[in-house]
N, C-alpha and C positions, 0 to 999 in steps of 0.2 A: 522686535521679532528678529530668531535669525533665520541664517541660511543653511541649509542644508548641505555636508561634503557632497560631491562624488555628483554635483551636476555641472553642466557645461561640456568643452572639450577637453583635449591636452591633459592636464594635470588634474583635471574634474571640478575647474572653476571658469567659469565665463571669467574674460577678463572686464567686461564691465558688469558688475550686478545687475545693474536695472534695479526699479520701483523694486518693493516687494519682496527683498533677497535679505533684508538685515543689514546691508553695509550699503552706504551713503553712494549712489549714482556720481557717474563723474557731470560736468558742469556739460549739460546742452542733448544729456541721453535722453532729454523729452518724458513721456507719459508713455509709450508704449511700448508692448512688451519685448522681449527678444534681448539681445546685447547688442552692446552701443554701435552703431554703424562704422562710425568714425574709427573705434580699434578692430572690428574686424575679429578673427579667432586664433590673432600673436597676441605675445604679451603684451604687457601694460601696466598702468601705474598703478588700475583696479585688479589687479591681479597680485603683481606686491605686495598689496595692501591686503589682500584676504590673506596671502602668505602669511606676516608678519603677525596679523590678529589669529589665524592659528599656534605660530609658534608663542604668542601670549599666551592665550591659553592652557596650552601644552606647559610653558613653562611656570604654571597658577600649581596646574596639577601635581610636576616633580616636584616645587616647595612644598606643597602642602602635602604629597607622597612623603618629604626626607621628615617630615614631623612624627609620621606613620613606623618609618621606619624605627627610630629613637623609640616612638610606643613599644614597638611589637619589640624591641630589644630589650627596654629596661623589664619588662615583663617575661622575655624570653633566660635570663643569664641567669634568674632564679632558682631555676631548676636544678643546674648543674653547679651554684655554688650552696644552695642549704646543705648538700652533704658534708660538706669540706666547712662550713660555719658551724654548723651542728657538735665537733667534735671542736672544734677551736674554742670555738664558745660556749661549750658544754650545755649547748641546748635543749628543754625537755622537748617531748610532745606538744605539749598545747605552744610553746616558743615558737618550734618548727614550724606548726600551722596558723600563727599569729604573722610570721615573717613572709609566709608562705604568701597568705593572703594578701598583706598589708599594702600593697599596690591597687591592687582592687577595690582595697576598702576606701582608701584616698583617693582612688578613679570613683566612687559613689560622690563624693563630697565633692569633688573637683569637675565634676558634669554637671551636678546641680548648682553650686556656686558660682560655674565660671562662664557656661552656656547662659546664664542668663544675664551676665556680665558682660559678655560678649555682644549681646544685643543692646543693651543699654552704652558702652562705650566705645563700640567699635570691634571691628576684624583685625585692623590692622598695628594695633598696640598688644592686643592679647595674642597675637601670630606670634611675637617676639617675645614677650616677656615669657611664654609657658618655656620656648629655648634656652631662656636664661635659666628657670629652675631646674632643665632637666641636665645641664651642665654641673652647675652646683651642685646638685643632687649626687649626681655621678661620684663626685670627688670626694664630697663628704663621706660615703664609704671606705675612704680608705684612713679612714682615723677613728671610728665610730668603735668606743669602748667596749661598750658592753649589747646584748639584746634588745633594750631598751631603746639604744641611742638611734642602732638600727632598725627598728620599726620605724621611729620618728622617723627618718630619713625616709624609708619606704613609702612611709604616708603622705610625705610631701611629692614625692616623683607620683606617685598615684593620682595624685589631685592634679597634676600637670599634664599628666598623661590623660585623663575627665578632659581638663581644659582645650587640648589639641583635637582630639576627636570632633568636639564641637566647633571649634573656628576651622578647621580644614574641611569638613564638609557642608559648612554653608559656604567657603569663602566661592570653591570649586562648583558647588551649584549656582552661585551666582553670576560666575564668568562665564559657564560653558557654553554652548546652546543647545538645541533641544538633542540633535541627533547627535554629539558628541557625550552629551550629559553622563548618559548612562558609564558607557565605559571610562570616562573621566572619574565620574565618581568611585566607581568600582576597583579603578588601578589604586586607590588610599589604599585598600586590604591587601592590596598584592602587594604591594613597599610594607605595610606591614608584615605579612607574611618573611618578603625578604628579611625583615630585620628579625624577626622572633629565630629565622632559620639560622641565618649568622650567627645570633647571640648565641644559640642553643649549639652548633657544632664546636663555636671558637671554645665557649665555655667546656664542651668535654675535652675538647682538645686541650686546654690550658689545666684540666685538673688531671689528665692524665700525666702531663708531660714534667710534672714537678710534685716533690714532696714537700714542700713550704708549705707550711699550715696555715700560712694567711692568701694563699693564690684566693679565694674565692673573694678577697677585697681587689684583686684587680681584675678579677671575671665581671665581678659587679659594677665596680670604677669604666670595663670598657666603654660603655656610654655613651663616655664625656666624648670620645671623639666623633662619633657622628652628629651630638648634638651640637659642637661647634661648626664641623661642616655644614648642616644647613640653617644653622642662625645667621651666618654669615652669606648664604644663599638667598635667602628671606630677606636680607634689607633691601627696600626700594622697591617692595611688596608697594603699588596703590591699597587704596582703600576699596572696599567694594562699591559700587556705585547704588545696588538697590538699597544697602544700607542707608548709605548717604541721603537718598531719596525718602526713607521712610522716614527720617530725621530732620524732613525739611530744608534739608540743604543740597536746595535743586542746581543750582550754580556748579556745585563743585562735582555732584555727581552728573552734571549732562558734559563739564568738561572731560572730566576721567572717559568716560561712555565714548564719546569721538575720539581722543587720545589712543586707548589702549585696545577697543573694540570695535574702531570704526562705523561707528554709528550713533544716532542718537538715543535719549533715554528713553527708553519703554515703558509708555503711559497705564495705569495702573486700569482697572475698566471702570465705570461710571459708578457703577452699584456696588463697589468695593468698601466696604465699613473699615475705619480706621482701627485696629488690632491693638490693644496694651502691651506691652511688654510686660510681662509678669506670669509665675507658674501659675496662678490661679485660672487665665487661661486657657491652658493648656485643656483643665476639666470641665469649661465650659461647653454646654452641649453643641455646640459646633465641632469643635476640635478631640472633643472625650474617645471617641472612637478611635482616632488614627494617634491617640496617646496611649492607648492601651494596645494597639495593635502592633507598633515600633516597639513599644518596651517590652514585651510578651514572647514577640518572634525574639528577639534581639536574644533575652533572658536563654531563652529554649536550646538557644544555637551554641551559647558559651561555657552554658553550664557545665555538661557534660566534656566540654574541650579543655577546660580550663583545671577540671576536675582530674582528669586524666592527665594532661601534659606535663602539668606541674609536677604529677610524680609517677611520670612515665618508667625511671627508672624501676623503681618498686612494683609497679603494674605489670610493667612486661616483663619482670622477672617471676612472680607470681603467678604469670601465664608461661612459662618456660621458656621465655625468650631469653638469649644470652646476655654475660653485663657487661660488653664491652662497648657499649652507649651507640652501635650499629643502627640497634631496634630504634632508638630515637630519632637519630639523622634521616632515618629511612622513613620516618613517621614526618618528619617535618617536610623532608622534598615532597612525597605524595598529599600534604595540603598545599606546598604552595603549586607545584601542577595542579593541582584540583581548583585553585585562586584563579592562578592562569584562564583555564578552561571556560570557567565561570563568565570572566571580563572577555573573554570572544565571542561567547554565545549570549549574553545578558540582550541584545539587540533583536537575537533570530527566534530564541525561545519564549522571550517575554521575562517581566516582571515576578508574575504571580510561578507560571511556572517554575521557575528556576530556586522559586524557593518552598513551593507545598511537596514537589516530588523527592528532592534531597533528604526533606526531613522525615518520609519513609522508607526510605533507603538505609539512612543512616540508623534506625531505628529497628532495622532488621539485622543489620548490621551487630549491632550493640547486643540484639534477645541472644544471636545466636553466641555471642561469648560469654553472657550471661548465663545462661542454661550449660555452654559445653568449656569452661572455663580452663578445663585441661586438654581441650583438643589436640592434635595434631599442631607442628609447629606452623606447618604448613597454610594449616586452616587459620592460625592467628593471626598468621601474616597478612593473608586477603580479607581477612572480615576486618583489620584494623587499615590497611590499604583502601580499600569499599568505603567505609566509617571518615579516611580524612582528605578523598579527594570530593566524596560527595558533599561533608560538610562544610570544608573549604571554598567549593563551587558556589555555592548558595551566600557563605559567609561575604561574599562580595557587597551582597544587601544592606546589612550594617550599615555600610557607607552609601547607599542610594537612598531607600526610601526614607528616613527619616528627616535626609535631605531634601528630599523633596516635598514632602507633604505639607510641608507647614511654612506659613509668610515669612516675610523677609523678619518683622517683628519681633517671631516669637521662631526663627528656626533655631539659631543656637542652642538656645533653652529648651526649646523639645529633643534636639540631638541627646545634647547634654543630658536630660531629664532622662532619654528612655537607653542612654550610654548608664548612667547611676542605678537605675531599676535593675538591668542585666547583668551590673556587678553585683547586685545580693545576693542572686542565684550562682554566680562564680565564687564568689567569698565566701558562702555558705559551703558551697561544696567544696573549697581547696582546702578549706579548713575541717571538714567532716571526711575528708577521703581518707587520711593516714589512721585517724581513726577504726574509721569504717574496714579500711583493709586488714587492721587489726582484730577486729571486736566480730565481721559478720563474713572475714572472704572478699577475694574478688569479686566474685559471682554477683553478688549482690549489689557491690557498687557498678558495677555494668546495665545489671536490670535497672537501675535508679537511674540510669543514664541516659539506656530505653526509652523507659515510661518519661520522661525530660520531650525528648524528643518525641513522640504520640503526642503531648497535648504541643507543642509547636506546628503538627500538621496540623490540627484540628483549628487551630488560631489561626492560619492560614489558608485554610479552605473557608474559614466564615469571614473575615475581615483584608485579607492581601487584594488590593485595588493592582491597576494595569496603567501606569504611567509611562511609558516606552514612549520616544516622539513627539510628549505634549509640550508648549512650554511650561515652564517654570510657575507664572501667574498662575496659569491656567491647573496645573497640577493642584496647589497649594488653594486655592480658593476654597472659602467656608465648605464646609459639608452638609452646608442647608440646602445648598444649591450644589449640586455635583455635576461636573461634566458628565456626560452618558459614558465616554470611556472612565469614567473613576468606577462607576457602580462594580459590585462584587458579579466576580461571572463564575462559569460554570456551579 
């Protein structure tokens, strides 16, 4: 069990916990409640000690944030270098949308492969090695021949970028505790968001400021540097300890547990059935529901962002917005405000809300530029302003509940599982967008993007449970047996 911030005095921590609090009582505080007599309401060494196992924590979440960020970047620089590849490398269409996607398509293969990898071998080897590929990755672009050479490359930074999503959201679910959980997990999409914004302005900024026909190899190449920043962050990551636990290696995860969390390990409950690792799993009728329910919303949320970002340039030129890559910058801060927003409230508005009303929002959002595609510039601004602070908001989710729902066993692999499901609806669409703007109009890819979002709410008013508060066990437990707060409300 833990303890909850923001109780006690002073600082919002009793300086000795007492029974009951999650961190281990000092020697002689007895059985009864209240704080330890003996320290009184100064500091103390139980006080330190919840310090120190916050700033762990916090410090679980920046590594596993700088991974996010590396994500949302290698995904982010694409945008602003396919132009600049496109004419270097005399790109057709279906190349463009091949190159386009091909991170995505490798984020398919690299959730499924590597999430379930991840449970089978550990957190704390697949932490490091997805850093190493996405270094390499990085560099390898700036030698890569032909079309060809560059897809491969993309598909391998894809698969790694799969890989990260799933070890940083179970690592940081398994550290956290209950009332920190939420916005721990939630801050992964804001360093994502950070790095997609980074990537995305450095990149117009580097193709505007040079005529070099190969800038968009070192728009792509940026990368490498933040992946070596936090590779080198991430050494001396522990392991996680429920891992460790579910692997019978009780020893090392009750050492880690006292060590880095101040407490001991968290006994599993009586009636808890031993879970397989394996996707078959996943679709057993205990878990089927909350595997179609992660992959579903997830799907819902990226399609239509994924489809649009990537070639924002074209879309918001299309809708008369000017092409001095403005509209972009302006489009990426108002998601990661809306990211922001999101991780302050995820705690006051709940789970389920924060993600069924966004996705009508932003669906309203999308009809109206759908239907009035030549609006007023004005009107573009706000209905695409509307469209990425509220999908933004919500986007926080991605990194919570799929973390949560599912055992220490099978979390990765379900991350991973319904991270790979969400990319065929973004690979589908980033590949069909340039197309599609060609062949039917904006208009229409807006309305596709709409109707995306309709059935995400609809998936979310029948299936988005209310995990806020609980812990972790307790969240994640069979769905034969639900806790009363799991059941579907309203």
């Amino acid at each position: 069990m833990h303890s909850s911030p923001g109780q006690g005095s002073g600082s919002g921590l009793d300086p000795c916990p007492g029974p009951g609090s999650g961190l281990d009582p000092c020697p002689g505080h007895g059985s009864g409640p209240g704080p330890c007599p003996g320290h009184g309401s100064g500091p103390g060494p139980a006080k330190e000690k919840a310090r120190r196992v916050r700033r762990f924590e916090t410090r679980i979440a920046v590594c596993a944030g700088g991974g996010e960020v590396c994500d949302g970047w290698v995904l982010g620089v694409v945008g602003a270098a396919l132009p600049l590849a496109r004419d270097d490398l005399q790109l057709t269409p279906v190349w463009v949308g091949l190159i386009g996607s091909a991170s995505l398509i490798g984020l398919f293969f690299g959730g499924l492969v590597f999430g379930w990898l991840t449970d089978k071998v550990g957190r704390q080897k697949m932490y490091l090695i997805d850093l190493l590929v996405f270094l390499l990755g990085s560099l390898l672009q700036l030698v890569v021949q032909d079309p060809a050479q560059l897809l491969a490359v993309r598909l391998v930074m894809g698969a790694a970028v799969g890989a990260d999503y799933a070890i940083a959201g179970a690592l940081v679910a398994e550290f956290a505790p209950p009332a920190r959980r939420g916005r721990l997990l939630a801050s992964l999409i804001v360093f994502w968001y950070v790095g997609y914004t980074l990537a995305t302005g450095l990149g117009i900024a580097m193709a505007s400021l040079t005529d070099d026909a190969s800038a968009w190899r070192w728009i792509l190449a940026s990368s490498a540097l933040p992946s070596l920043v936090v590779l080198l962050a991430r050494l001396g990551t522990p392991e996680s300890p429920s891992w460790l636990a579910s692997k019978g290696r009780i020893a090392e995860a009750e050492a880690i547990s006292r060590r880095w969390l101040g407490r001991g390990l968290e006994q599993p409950a009586a009636d808890d059935a031993p879970v397989r690792t394996r996707h078959s799993t996943l679709f057993s009728p205990v878990y089927l529901r909350r595997t179609l329910f992660t992959s579903l919303f997830w799907l819902c949320q990226v399609t239509p962002f994924f489809a649009i970002s990537t070639f924002a340039p074209q879309v918001l030129g299309l809708l008369g917005a000017q092409g001095d890559g403005l509209g972009e910058v302006l489009l990426n801060v108002f998601l990661l405000l809306g990211c922001l927003t999101g991780m302050a409230v995820i705690n006051r508005v709940g789970r389920r809300a924060l993600l069924l009303w966004p996705f009508c929002v932003t669906a309203a959002a999308l009809l109206v530029l759908g239907l009035w595609p030549h609006a007023h510039p004005g009107v573009v601004a706000l209905c695409f302003g509307v469209f990425a602070l509220f999908h933004a908001g919500s986007s926080v989710l991605q990194a919570v509940y799929p973390s949560e729902v599912f055992p220490t066993e099978i979390r990765a692999t379900g991350i991973g599982f319904a991270a790979a499901v969400s990319r065929i609806g973004a690979a589908v669409g980033t590949f069909l967008v340039p197309m599609g703007l060609q062949a039917w109009g904006v208009g229409a890819v807006l309305l596709f993007g709409c109707a995306v979002s309709v059935l995400g709410a609809l998936v979310s008013a029948a299936w988005a449970p209310e995990t806020g508060g609980l812990e972790l066990a307790r969240v994640s437990r069979p769905a034969a047996r639900p806790a009363p707060e799991l059941e579907r409300t309203g």
